[in-house]
C-alpha positions in Angstrom: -45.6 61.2 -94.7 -45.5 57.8 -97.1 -47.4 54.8 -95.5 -46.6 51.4 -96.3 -49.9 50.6 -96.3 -53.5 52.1 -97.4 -55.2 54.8 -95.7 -58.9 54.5 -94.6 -59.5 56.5 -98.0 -57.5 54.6 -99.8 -59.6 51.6 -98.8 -62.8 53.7 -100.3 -60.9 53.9 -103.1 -60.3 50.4 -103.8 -62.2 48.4 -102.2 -62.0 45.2 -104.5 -58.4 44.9 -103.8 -58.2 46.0 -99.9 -57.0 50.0 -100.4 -54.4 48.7 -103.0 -53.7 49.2 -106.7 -54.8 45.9 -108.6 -52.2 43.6 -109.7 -52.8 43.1 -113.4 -50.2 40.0 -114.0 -52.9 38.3 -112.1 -56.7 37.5 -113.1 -59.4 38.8 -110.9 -58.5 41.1 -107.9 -56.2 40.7 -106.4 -53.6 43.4 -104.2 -50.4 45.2 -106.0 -49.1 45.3 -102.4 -46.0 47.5 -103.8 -48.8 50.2 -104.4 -51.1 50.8 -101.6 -53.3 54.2 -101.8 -51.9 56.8 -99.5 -54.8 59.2 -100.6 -56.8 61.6 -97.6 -60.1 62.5 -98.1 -58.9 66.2 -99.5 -57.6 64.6 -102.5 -59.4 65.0 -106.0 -62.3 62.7 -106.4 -60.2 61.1 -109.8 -56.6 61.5 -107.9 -54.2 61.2 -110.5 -51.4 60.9 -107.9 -50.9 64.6 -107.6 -50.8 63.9 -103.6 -47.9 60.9 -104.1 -50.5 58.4 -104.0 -48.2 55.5 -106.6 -51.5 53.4 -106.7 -53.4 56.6 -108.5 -50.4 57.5 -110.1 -50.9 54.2 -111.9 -54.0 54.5 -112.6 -53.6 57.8 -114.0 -50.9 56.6 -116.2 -52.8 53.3 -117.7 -55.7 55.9 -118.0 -53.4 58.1 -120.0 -51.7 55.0 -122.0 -55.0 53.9 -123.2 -56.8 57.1 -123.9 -53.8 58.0 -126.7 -52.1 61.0 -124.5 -48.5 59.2 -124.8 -47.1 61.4 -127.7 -44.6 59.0 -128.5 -44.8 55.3 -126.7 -41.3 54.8 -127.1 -40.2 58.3 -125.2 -42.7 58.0 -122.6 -43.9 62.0 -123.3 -47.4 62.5 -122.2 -49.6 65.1 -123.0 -50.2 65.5 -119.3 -52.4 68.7 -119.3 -54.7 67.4 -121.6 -54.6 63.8 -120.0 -55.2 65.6 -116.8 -58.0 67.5 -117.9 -59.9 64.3 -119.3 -59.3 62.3 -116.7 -61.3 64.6 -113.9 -63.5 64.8 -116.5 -64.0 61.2 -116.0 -62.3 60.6 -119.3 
């Protein structure tokens, strides 16, 4: 089921910007309202969207671009096991 808004978890999740992913074009925090958190409290504690959460999905992937696991920036190939593996880590 996709909600169109957050989920009570998803409002755990991120709390500084009302369940949804932060809108970085914008100083401070404010909403991405195109990405709310759809997460349930079974998902991982560091969701990397695995559940088709698009608001950890993005965070996965800015975790991912700035931690180095893009093999080639231009391609858009991710190491994803290993970015995977840090990022539950904590990273």
């Amino acid at each position: 089921m996709i909600y169109p808004f957050p989920t009570p978890e998803g409002l755990r999740r991120y709390p500084e910007t009302q369940g949804y992913f932060p809108d970085r074009s914008q100083e401070g925090a404010h909403p991405d309202l195109d990405l709310p958190c759809t997460c349930t409290v079974e998902c991982e504690a560091r969701c990397a969207g695995d559940c088709g959460c698009e608001a950890c999905t993005m965070q996965f992937h800015e975790f991912a671009d700035h931690a180095g696991y893009f093999h080639h920036p231009d391609d858009g190939q991710m190491d994803v096991e290993a970015a995977n593996e840090a990022y539950r880590k904590g990273g």
